[in-house]
N, C-alpha and C positions, 0 to 999 in steps of 0.2 A: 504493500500500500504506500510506505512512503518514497519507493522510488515513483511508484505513478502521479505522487503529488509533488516530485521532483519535475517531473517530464511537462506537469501542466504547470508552472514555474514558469519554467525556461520556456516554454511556447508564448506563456503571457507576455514573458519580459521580451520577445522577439516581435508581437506585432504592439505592443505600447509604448515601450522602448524604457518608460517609468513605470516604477512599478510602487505602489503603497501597501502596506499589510490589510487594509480595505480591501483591495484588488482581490486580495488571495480567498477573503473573508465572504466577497462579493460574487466568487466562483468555485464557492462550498470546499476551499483548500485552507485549513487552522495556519493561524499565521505563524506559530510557532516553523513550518516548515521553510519559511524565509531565511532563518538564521542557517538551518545548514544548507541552505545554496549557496549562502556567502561563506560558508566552511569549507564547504569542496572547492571555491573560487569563481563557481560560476556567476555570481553576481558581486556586486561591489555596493557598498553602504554611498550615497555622494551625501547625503546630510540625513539631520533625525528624519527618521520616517519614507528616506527616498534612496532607492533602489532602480540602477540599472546594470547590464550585462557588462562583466569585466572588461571584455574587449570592443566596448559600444566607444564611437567617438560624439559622445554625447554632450551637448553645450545645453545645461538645464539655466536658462536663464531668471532672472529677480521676477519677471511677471508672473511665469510659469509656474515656479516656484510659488509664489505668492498665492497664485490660483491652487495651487497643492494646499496648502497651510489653510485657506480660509476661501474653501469652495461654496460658501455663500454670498461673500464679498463680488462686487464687482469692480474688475479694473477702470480707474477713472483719471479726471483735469490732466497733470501734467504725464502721468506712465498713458495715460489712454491718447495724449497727444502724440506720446512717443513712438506708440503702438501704430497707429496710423499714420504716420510721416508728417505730421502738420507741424512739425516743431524743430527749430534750432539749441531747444533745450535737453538737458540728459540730465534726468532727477536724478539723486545719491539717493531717492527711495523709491518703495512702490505706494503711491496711490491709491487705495481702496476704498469705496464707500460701502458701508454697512446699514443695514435700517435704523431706524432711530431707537427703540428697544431692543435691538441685539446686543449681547454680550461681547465686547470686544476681547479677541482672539490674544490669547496669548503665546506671541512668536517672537523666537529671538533671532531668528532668520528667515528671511532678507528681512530689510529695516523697512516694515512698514508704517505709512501716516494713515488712519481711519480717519475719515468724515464720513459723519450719520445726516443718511439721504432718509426724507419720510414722503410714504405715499407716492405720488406717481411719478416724481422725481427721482424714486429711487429702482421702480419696477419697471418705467418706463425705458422704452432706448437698445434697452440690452442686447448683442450679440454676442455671439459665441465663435469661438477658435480652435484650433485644436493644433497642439505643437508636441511633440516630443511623447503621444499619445496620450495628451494632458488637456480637457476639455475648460478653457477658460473664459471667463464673463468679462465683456468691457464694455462701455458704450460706446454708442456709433458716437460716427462723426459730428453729425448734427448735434446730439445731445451733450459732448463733449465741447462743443465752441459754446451752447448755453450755461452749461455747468461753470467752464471758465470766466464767463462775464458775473455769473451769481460769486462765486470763489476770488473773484477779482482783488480784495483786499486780501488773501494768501497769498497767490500766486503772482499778481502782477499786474495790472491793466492793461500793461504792452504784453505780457506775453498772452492773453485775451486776442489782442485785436490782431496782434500777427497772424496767430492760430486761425480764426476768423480769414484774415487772407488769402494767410496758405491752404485751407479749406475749399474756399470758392475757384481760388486761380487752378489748383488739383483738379477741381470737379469733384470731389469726396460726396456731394451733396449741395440741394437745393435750398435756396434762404427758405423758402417754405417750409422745411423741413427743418432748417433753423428757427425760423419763426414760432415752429409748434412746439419746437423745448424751450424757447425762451417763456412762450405762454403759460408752460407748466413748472418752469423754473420761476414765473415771473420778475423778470429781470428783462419785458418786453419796451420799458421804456429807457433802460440802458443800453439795451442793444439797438437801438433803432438807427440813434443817428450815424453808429459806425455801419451800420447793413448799406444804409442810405449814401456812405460817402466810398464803399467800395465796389456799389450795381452800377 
């Protein structure tokens, strides 16, 4: 039995590439059988909780990761700017917005910032990705350039309206589509006059 829950291991960790004791738990294999795949070598430990194949050339990046640590969070403002190209900035953390009653996560890696989104601001927008066979939440573009103008005393007012540029001049997305998360960000009279001076 436990080389068969060896054999379903190594197949998971071949088409996921990540692997969490979830995983194992989530395909009726006790997690306890993790540890000796990393006995005999076939997997390697890359942080708490995360697991890939030894000889994988595996780049598990901060979002990714981030998305492992606190898979109800959604990637958000400056990592979800990053995540979609609209930005000349490279955060030293990841971004996550949580609901406004969730329990903020305790992780000591990567360096996460929580802001608690409520209500449609925070259920709104969301897409999904999948990297390194790691299913992650960030918001679109749109909702991402309103977020920014609402966050604007965080993050920046210029890196707002750049992100807003680089946005529109990409084609990531419609001011309309802009316009509809600003309405639910409400932040439709802050955004107006930069919508108005870059159409």
């Amino acid at each position: 039995m436990k080389k068969d829950y060896i054999t379903q291991i190594m197949e998971l960790a071949k088409t996921q590439h990540v692997l969490r004791p979830k995983d194992l738990t989530d395909n009726g294999i006790p997690r306890k059988y993790i540890y000796a795949v990393v006995k005999k070598g076939y997997l390697e430990k890359r942080s708490r909780g995360i697991y890939t194949l030894s000889d994988a050339d595996v780049v598990i990046d901060s979002i990714v990761e981030a998305g492992i640590r606190a898979p109800q969070g959604v990637v958000c403002l400056l990592s979800a700017l990053e995540y979609h190209q609209m930005t000349t900035q490279v955060p030293s953390m990841v971004w996550m917005a949580i609901g406004k009653g969730a329990e903020t996560p305790r992780i000591n890696y990567p360096p996460i910032r929580f802001v608690r989104f409520s209500g449609e601001a925070f259920t709104e927008g969301v897409v999904t990705f999948k990297k390194e066979g790691v299913t992650v939440n960030v918001y679109s573009p749109a909702k991402t350039i309103a977020d920014c103008f609402k966050y604007r005393n965080r993050i920046g007012l210029d890196v707002a309206i750049e992100a807003l540029k680089d946005c529109l001049q990409q084609k990531k997305c419609s001011v309309d589509e802009i316009w509809k998360y600003a309405t639910i960000d409400r932040v439709t009279k802050v955004i107006r006059p930069y919508l108005e001076a870059v159409v």
